[in-house]
PLY file of the C-alpha trace (Angstrom):
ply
format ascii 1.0
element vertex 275
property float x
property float y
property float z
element edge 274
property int vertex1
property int vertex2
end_header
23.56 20.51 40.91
22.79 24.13 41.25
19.56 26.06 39.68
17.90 29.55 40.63
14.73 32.13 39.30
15.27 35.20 37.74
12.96 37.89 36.83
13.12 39.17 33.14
10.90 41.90 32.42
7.07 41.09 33.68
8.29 37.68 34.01
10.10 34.66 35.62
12.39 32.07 34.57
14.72 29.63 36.09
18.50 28.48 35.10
19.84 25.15 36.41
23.53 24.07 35.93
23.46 20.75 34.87
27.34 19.97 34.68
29.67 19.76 32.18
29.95 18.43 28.91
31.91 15.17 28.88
33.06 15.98 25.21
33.85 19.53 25.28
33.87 20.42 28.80
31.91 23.39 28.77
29.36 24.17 31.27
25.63 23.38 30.49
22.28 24.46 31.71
18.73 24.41 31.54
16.75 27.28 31.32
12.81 28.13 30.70
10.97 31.32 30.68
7.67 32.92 30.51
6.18 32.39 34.01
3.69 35.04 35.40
4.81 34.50 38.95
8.15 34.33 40.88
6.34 31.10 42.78
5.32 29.42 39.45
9.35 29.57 38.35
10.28 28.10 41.74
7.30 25.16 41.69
9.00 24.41 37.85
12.33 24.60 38.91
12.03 22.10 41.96
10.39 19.57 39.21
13.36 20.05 36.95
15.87 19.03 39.62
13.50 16.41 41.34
13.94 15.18 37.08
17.40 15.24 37.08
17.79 13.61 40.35
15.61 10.49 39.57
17.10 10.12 36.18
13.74 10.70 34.84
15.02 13.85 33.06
15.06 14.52 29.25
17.80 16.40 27.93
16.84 18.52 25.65
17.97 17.94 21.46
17.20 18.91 17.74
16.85 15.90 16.46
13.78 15.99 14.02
11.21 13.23 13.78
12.53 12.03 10.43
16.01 11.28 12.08
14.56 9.72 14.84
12.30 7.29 13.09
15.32 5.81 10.80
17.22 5.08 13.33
14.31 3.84 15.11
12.99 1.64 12.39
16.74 -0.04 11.64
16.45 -0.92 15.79
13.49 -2.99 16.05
14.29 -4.85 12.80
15.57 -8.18 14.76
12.05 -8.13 16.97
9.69 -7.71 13.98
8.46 -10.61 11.20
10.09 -9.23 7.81
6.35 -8.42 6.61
5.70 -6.33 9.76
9.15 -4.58 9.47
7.92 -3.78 6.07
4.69 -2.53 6.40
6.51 -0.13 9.14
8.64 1.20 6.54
5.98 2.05 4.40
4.33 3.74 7.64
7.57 5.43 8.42
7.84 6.89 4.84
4.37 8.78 5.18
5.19 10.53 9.01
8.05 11.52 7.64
6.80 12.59 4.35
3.98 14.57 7.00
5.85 15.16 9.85
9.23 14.56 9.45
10.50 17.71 9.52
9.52 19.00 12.96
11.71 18.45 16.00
10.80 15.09 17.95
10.80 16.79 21.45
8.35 19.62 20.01
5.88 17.16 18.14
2.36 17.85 19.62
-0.90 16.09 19.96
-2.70 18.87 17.31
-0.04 18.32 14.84
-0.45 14.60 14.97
-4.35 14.96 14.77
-3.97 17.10 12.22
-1.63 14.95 10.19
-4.08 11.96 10.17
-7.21 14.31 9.15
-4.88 15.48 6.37
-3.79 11.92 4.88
-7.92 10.85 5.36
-9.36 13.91 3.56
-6.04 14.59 1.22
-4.18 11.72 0.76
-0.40 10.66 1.37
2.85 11.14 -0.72
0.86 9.57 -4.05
-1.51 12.51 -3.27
-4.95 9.95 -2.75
-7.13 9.96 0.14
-6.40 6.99 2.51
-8.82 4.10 4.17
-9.52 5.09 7.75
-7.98 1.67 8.51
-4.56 2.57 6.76
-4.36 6.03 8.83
-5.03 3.93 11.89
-2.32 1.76 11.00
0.25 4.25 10.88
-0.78 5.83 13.97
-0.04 2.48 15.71
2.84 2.51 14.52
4.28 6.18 15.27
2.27 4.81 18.75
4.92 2.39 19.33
8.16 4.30 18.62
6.96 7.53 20.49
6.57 4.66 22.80
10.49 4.00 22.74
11.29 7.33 22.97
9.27 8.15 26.06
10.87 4.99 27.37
14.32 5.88 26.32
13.95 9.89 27.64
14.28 11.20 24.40
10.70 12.97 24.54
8.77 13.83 27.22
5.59 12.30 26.39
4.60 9.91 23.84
1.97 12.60 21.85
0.63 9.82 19.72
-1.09 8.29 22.78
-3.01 11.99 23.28
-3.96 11.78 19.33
-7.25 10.38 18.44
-6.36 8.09 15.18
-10.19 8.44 12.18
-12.49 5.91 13.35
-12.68 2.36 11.12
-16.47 2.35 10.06
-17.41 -1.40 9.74
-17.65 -2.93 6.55
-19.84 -6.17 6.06
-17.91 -8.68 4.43
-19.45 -10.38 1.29
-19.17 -13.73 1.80
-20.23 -17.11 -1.01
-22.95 -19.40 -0.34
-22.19 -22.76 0.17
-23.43 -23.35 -3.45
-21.53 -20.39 -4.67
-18.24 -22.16 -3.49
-18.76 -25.69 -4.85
-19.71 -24.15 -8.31
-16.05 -22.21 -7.91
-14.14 -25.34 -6.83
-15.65 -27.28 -9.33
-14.65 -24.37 -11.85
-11.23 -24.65 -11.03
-11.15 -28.36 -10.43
-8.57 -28.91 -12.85
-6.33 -26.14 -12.01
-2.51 -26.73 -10.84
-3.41 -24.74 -7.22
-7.07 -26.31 -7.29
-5.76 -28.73 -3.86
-4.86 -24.96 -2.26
-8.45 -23.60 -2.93
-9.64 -26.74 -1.22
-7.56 -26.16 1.75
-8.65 -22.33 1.79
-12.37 -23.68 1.59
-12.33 -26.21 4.23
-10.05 -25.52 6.91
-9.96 -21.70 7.23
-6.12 -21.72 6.97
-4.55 -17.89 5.63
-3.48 -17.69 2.39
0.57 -17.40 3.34
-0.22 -20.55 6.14
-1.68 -22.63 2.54
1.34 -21.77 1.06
3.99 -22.51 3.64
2.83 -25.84 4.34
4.85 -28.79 3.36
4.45 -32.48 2.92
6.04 -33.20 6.10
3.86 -31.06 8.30
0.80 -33.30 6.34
-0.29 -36.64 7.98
-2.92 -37.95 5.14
-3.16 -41.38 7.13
-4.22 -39.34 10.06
-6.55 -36.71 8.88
-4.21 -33.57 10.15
-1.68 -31.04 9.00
0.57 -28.85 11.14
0.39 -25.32 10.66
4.40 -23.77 11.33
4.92 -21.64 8.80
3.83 -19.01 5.78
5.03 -17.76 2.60
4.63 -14.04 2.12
6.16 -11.42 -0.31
7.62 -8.66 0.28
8.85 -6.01 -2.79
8.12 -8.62 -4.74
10.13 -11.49 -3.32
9.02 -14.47 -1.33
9.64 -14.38 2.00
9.54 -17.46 4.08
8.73 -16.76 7.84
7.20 -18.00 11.25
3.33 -17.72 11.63
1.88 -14.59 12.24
1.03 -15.21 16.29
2.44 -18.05 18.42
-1.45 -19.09 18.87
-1.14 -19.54 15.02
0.64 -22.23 15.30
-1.74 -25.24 15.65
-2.62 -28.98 14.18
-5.73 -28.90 12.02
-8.40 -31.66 11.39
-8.79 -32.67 7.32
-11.75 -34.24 6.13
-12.22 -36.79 3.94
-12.59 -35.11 0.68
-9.92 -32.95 1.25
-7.75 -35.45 2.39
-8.09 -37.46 -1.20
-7.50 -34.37 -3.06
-4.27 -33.76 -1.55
-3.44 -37.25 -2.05
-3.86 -36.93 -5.90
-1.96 -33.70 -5.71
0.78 -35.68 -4.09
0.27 -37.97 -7.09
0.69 -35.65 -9.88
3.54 -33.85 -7.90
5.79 -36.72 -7.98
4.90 -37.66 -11.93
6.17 -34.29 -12.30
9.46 -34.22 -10.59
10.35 -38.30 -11.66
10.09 -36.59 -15.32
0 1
1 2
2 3
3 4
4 5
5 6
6 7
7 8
8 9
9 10
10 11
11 12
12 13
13 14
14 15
15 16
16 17
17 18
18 19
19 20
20 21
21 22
22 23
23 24
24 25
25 26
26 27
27 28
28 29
29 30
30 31
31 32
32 33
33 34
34 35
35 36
36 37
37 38
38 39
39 40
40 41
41 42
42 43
43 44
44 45
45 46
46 47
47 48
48 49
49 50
50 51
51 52
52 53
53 54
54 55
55 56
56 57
57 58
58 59
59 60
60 61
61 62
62 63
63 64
64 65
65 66
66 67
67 68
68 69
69 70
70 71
71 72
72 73
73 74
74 75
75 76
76 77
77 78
78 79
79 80
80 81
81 82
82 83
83 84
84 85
85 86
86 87
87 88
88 89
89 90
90 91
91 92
92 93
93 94
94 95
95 96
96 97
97 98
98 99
99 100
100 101
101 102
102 103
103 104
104 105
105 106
106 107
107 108
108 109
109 110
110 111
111 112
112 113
113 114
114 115
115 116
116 117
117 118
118 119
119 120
120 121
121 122
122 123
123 124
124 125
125 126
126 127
127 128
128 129
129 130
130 131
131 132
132 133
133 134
134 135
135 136
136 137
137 138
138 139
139 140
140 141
141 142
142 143
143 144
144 145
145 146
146 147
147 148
148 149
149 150
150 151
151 152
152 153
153 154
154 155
155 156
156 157
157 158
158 159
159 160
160 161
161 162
162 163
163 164
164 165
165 166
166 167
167 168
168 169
169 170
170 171
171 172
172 173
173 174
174 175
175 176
176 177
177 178
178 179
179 180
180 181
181 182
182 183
183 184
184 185
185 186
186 187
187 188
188 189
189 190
190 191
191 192
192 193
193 194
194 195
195 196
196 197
197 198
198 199
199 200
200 201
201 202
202 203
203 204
204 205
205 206
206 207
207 208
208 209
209 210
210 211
211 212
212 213
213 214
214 215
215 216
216 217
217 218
218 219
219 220
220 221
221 222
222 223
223 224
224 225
225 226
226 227
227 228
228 229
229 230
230 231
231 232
232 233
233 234
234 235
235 236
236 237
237 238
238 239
239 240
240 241
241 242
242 243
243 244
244 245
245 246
246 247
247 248
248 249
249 250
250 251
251 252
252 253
253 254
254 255
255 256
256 257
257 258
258 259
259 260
260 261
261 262
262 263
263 264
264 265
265 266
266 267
267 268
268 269
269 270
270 271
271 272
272 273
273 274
């Protein structure tokens, strides 16, 4: 591995052979311009092989954001929850829609910055000003695959991790009373999903976790129910998957009342299918 400076004009540069390609055979090198002094060339150079010795070094490439992100995105399928892997898609679609076109290795902090300020005070590809919170969102996840990429030496740095993502202001959550709920429940007391409002009111399971839970994971005699799984949708169609976090996972206390409305769900529920 050979490399030298060179002067060109007012300034320096260096060259450093960097082999041969396996596929065509032809000689490559890396070469970079533009510095005022002859020392300033030689102090870059000795990085560049220093790179190339430790493996560290990223070999330069055209491939754009947009290219990088759908292959990116098809790759960490198998580790994400199908509603996560979604979500990322619909993330992916607006960088790229924003961003996409400009080459990964030559994606900047600014641009990034400038990108979220755009989609917060302009809007995305349906041309509406985004939440704070949804613009944060995205930046975690262009985070994590500049992450990759950094890790994988296709980019230098990760940018995203130099860009400041809006600020979420925080929003006070209306909540009901406790005689604001038992005015609802008793509103919907005859409803077919009235035993799933009473779960959502007294145990503080999610939505998909109310859904996902079967009679099996349900001990009535003993007051408990097993939390394992959730029903979620995704383009419209139920999927069935794992809780969101391991700590989700967990055995819940019932109490009385809602213990004898699930039994007289369980009641109904078999009149229905023995008919």
């Amino acid at each position: 591995m050979r490399g030298h400076v060179h002067k060109r004009g007012s300034t320096w540069g260096y060259v450093v052979d960097v082999g041969r390609d396996p596929a065509t055979g032809k000689r490559k090198q890396r070469t970079k311009g533009g510095f005022r002094t002859r020392a300033a060339a030689e102090d870059a150079l000795t990085e560049v092989l220093n790179e190339i010795r430790s493996g560290t070094v990223v070999a330069p490439s055209s491939v754009t954001l947009e290219e990088y992100l759908t292959e990116w995105l098809t790759t960490v399928r198998p580790q994400l929850r199908e509603t996560t892997w979604a979500s990322y898609g619909v993330a992916v679609q607006r960088i790229c829609w924003g961003l996409g076109v400009r080459k990964l290795q030559a994606l900047t902090a600014v641009e990034v910055e400038r990108f979220y300020a755009r989609l917060v005070n302009e809007g995305g590809p349906a041309g509406r000003p985004l939440a704070a919170k949804t613009v944060r969102n995205t930046h975690i996840v262009l985070h994590r695959a500049l992450a990759d990429a950094e890790r994988l030496r296709l980019a230098m740095r990760n940018v995203a991790h130099l860009a400041r993502p809006p600020a979420v202001p925080h929003v006070e959550r209306a909540t009901w009373t406790a005689d604001e709920l038992a005015a609802f429940l008793e509103h919907v007391s005859g409803d077919r999903l009235f035993a799933a409002y009473v779960l959502l009111a007294t145990t503080g399971m999610r939505r998909g976790e109310v859904f996902g839970l079967r009679w099996r994971d349900v001990e009535l005699s003993a007051r408990r129910a097993s939390v394992t799984q959730t029903v979620t949708t995704v383009n419209d169609k139920l999927v069935l998957g794992p809780t969101k976090t391991n700590r989700s996972r967990r055995t819940i206390s019932l109490d009385p009342t809602t213990v004898d409305v699930l039994h007289a769900h369980r009641v109904v529920q078999d009149q229905e299918r023995a008919t």
